[in-house]
C-alpha positions as CSV (number, residue, x, y, z in Angstrom):
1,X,-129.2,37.6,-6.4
2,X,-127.4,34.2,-5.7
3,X,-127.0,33.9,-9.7
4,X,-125.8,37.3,-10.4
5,X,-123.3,36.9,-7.8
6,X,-122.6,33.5,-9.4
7,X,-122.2,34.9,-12.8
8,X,-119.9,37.7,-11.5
9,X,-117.7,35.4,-9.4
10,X,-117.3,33.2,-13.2
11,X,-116.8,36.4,-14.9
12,X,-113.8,37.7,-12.9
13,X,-112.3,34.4,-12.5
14,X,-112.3,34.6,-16.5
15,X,-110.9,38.1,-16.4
16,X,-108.2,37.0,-13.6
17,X,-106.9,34.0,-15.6
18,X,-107.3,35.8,-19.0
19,X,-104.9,38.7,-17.0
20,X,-102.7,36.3,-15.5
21,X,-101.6,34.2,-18.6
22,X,-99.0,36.8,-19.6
23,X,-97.9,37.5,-16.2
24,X,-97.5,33.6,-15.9
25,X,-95.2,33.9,-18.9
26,X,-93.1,36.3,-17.3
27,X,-92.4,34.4,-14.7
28,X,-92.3,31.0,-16.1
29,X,-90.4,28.4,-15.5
30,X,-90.3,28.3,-12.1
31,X,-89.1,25.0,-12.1
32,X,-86.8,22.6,-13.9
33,X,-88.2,21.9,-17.7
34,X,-87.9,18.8,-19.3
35,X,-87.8,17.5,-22.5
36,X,-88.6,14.5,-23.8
37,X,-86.8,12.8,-26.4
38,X,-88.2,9.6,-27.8
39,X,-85.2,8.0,-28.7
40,X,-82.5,6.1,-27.0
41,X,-79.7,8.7,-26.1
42,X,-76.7,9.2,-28.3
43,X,-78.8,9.5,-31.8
44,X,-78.7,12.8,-33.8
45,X,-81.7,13.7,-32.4
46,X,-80.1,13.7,-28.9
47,X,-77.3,15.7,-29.7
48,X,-79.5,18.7,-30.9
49,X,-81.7,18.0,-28.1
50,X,-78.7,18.6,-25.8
51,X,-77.6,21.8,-27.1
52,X,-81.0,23.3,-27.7
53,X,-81.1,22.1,-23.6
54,X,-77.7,23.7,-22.6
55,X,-79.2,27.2,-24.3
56,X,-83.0,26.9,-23.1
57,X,-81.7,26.7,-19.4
58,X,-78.9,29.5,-19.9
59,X,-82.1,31.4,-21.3
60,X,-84.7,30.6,-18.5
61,X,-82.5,30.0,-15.5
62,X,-83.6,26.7,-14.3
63,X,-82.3,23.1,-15.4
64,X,-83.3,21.7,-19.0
65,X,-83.4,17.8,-18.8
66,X,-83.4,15.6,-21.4
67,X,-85.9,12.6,-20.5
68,X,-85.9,9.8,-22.8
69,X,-88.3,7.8,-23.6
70,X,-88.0,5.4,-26.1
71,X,-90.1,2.6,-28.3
72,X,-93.3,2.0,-30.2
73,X,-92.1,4.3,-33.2
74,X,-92.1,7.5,-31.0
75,X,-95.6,6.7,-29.9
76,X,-94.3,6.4,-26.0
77,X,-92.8,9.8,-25.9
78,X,-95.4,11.3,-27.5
79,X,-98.2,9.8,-25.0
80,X,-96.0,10.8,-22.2
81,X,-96.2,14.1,-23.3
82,X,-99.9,14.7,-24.4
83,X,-100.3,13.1,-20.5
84,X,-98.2,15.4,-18.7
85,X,-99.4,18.3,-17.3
86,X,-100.5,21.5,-19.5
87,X,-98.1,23.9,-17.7
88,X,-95.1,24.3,-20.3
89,X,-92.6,22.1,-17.7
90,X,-93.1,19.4,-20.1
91,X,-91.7,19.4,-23.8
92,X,-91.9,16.9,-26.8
93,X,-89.2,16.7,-29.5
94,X,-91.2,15.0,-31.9
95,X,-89.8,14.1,-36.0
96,X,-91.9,12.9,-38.5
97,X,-93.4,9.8,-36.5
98,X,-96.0,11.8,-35.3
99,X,-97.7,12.8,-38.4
100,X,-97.2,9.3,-39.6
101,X,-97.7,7.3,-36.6
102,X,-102.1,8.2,-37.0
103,X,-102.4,6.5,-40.0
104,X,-100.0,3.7,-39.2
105,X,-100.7,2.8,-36.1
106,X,-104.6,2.2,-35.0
107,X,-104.5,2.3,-31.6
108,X,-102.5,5.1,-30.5
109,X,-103.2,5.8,-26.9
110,X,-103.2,9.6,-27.5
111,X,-105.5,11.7,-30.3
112,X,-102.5,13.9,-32.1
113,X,-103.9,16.8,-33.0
114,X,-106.2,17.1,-29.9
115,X,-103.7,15.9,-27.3
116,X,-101.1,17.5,-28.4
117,X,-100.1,21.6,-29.5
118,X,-97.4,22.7,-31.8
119,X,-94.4,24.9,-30.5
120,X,-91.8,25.3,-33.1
121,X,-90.7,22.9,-36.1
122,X,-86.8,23.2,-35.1
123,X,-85.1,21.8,-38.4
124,X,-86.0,20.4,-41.5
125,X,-84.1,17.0,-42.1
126,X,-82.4,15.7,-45.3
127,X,-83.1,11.9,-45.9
128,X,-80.3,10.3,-48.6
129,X,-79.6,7.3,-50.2
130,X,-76.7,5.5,-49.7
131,X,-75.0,2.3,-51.0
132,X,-71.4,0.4,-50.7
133,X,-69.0,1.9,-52.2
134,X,-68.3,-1.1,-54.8
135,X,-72.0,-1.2,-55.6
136,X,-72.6,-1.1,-59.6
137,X,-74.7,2.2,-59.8
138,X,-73.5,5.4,-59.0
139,X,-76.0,7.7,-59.6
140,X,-80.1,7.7,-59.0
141,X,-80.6,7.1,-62.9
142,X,-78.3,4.0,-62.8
143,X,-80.0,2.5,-59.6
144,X,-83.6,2.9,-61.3
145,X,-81.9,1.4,-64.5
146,X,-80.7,-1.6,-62.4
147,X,-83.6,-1.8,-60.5
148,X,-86.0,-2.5,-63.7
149,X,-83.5,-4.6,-65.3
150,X,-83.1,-6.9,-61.9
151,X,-86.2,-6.8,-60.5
152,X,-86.6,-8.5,-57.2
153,X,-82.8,-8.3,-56.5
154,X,-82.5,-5.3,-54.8
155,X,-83.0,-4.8,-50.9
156,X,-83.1,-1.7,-48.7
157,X,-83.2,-1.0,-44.9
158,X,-84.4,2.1,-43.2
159,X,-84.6,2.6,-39.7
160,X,-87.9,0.8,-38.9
161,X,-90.9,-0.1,-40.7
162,X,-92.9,3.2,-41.1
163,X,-90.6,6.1,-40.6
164,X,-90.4,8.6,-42.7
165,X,-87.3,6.8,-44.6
166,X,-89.7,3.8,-45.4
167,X,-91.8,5.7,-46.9
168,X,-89.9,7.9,-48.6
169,X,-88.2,4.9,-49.8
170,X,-91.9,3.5,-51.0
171,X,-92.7,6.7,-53.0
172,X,-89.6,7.0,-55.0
173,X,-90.2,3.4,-56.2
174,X,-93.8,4.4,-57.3
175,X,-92.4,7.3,-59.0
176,X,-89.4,5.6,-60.4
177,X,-91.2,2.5,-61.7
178,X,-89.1,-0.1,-60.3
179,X,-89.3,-2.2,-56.7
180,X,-86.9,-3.0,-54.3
181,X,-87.8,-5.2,-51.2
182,X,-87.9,-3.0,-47.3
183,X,-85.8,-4.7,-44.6
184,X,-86.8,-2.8,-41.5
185,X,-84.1,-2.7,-38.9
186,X,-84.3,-1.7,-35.1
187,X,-82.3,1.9,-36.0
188,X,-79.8,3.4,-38.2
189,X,-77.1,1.4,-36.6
190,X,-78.0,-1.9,-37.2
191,X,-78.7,-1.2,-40.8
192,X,-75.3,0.8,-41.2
193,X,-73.9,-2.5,-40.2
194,X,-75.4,-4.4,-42.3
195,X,-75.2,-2.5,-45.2
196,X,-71.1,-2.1,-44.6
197,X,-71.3,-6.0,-44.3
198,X,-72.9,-6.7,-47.5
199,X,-76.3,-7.8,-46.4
200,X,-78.2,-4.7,-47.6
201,X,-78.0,-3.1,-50.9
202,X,-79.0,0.3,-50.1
203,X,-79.7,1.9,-47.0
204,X,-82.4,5.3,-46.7
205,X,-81.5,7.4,-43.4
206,X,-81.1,11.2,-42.5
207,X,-78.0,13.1,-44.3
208,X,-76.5,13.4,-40.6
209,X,-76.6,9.8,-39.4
210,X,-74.8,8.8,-42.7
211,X,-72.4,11.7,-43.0
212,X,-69.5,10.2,-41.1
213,X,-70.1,7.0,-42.7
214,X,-69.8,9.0,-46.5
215,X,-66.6,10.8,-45.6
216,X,-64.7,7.9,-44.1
217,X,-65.2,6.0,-48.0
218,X,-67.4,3.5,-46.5
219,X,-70.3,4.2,-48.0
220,X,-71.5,6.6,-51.5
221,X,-74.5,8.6,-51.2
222,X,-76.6,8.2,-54.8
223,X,-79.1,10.7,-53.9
224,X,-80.7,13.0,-51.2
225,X,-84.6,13.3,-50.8
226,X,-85.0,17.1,-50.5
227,X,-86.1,19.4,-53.4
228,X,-82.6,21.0,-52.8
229,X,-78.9,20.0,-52.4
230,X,-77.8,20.5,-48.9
231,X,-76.2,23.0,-48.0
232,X,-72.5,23.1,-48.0
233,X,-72.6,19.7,-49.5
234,X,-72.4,19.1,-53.1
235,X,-74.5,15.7,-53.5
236,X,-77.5,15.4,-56.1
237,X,-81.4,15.0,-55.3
238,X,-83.6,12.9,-55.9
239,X,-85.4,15.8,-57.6
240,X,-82.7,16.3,-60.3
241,X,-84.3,13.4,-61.9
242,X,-87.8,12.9,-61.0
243,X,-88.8,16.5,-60.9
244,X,-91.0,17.6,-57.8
245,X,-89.7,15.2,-55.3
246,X,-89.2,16.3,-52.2
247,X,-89.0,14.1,-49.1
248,X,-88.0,15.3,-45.8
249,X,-87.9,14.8,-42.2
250,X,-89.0,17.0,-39.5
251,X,-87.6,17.7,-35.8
252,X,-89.9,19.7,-33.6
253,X,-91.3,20.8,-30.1
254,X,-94.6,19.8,-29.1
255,X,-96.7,20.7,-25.9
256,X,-99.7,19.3,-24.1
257,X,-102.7,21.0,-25.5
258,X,-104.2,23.4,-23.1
259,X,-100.7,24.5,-22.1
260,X,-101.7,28.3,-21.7
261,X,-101.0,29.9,-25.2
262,X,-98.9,32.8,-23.5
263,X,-96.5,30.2,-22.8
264,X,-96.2,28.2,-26.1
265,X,-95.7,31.5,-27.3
266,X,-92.5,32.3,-24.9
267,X,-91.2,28.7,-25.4
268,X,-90.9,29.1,-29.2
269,X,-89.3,32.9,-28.9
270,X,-86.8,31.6,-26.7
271,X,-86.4,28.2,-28.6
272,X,-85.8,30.6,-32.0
273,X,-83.2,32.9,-30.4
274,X,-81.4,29.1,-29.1
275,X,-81.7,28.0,-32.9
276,X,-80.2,31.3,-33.8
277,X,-76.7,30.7,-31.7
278,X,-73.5,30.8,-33.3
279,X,-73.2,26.4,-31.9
280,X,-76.9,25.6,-33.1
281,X,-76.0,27.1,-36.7
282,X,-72.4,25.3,-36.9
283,X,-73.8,21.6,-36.1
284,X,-77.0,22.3,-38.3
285,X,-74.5,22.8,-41.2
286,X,-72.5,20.4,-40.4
287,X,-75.5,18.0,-40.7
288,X,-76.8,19.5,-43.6
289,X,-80.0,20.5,-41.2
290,X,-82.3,23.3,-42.1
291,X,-83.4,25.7,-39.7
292,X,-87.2,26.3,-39.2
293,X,-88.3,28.3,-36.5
294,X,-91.8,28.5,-37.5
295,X,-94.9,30.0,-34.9
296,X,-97.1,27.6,-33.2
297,X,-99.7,27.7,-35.5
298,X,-98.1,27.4,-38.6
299,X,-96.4,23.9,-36.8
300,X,-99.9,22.8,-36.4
301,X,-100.9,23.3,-39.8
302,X,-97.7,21.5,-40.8
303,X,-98.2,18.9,-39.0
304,X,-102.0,18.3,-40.4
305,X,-100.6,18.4,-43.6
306,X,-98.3,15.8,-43.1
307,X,-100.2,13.6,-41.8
308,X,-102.4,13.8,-44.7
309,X,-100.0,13.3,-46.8
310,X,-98.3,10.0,-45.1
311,X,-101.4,8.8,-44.6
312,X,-101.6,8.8,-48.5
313,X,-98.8,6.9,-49.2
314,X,-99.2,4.6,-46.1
315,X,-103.2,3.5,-48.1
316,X,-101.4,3.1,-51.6
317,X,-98.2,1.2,-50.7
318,X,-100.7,-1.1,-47.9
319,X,-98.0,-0.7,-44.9
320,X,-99.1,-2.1,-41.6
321,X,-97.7,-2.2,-38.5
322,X,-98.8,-4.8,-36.0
């Protein structure tokens, strides 16, 4: 009798939770949200971050704060998150670091796709190319041209060693046949600088950081990453001369796994309908950002993919990370 009466106790416990999950939704948040950005503030990535915010809280009726938690190639924020507890209050924007982070990093203190459940991929960013504007190539073709013909001369910096920029940067000299050598820099600032001071040759970086940089005349763009030009901007791809390459960047919204699924599923419907606004869709064309939106589950199977894919590159070109 004592078992039976066990087994029916577990049973509608089961039935209770499995009836409560959408009512949880319904109600949910009850509490401030935050999210946790794992940058220093005033990057791109912050200033999405802070309108998505500003339209998540008019949506849900309690504060949105932006928590930042910088360092360790995203790693921090993304531990912070996959330790946080699996009641939707918490939320990751994550880019392409975490898919790249598993492979390049050996001792990350969280198991990505384990710890961690997809939301929504928000945008899909453009990466570009981008020189002086006194440098002698122009165009992709003449870079590769000058590359073979002065081999060992040519430099680039990216944002750190590792991010998607890197290797980017790492498979278009495969592709291309030619080498240039990686000076990794602590951000796009730093190697804005010192590309606009003459100790870089090239620097690889999203389309928006650069932007400003390209319209002032202080810098050229020879080529974007993406299998397309971007949108309301009228620069060539990398693709128009190697055909098939397509290099991007990602911005997303992760959640601690376990986080009930009636929840993930409320986050990303609201998160879409905040992507959709007539502000979200000005800046992301402004920054030559493509809007995703995609369901939890196809963000998972994204993200998989990705990291197979970086972990690829990150084997052939021998990157390491201490």
């Amino acid at each position: 009798m004592r078992l039976i009466k066990l087994f029916t106790g577990m049973a509608m416990a089961a039935l209770a939770f499995t009836l409560g999950a959408p009512a949880m939704a319904q109600t949910w948040p009850t509490a401030p949200v935050k999210i946790i950005i794992p940058f220093p503030p005033g990057g791109p990535t912050d200033t999405v971050g802070r309108i998505l915010a500003k339209n998540l809280q008019d949506t849900w009726g309690q504060p949105v704060i932006i928590d930042y938690k910088p360092g360790a190639g995203t790693a921090i924020g993304a531990d912070f998150v996959a330790k946080s507890a699996a009641d939707g209050m918490t939320i990751g924007m994550v880019n392409s670091s975490l898919a790249v982070n598993p492979s390049l990093r050996k001792q990350l203190p969280y198991d990505t796709l384990k710890d961690l459940s997809g939301v929504t991929q928000l945008f899909d960013m453009q990466l570009a190319i981008v020189a002086r504007p006194d440098a002698p190539f122009n165009t992709l073709k003449e870079l590769i041209e000058y590359g073979k013909k002065n081999p060992g001369k040519l430099n680039y910096g990216t944002p750190g060693a590792g991010s998607t920029t890197h290797l980017g940067a790492e498979l278009l000299q495969r592709e291309a046949g030619f080498t240039m050598q990686h000076i990794a820099m602590k951000g796009s600032a730093p190697a804005h600088t010192e590309l606009m001071g003459g100790r870089l040759d090239l620097v690889v970086d999203p389309f928006l950081s650069i932007l400003p940089y390209v319209q002032g005349g202080r810098m050229k763009i020879i080529a974007t990453m993406g299998d397309k030009r971007v949108a309301g901007h009228d620069y060539p791809t990398v693709a128009e001369t190697i055909p098939g390459f397509n290099v991007g960047a990602l911005l997303g919204f992760v959640v601690p796994s376990g986080t009930p699924k009636s929840v993930v599923r409320k986050i990303q419907a609201d998160t879409v309908k905040a992507l959709a606004s007539p502000e979200v869709q000005a800046r992301a064309k402004e920054y030559g950002l493509k809007v995703v939106g995609s369901t939890p589950d196809q963000f998972d199977t994204f993200l998989a993919a990705e990291m197979k894919k970086w972990g690829k590159v990150i084997t052939e070109a021998k990157i390491q990370i201490e």
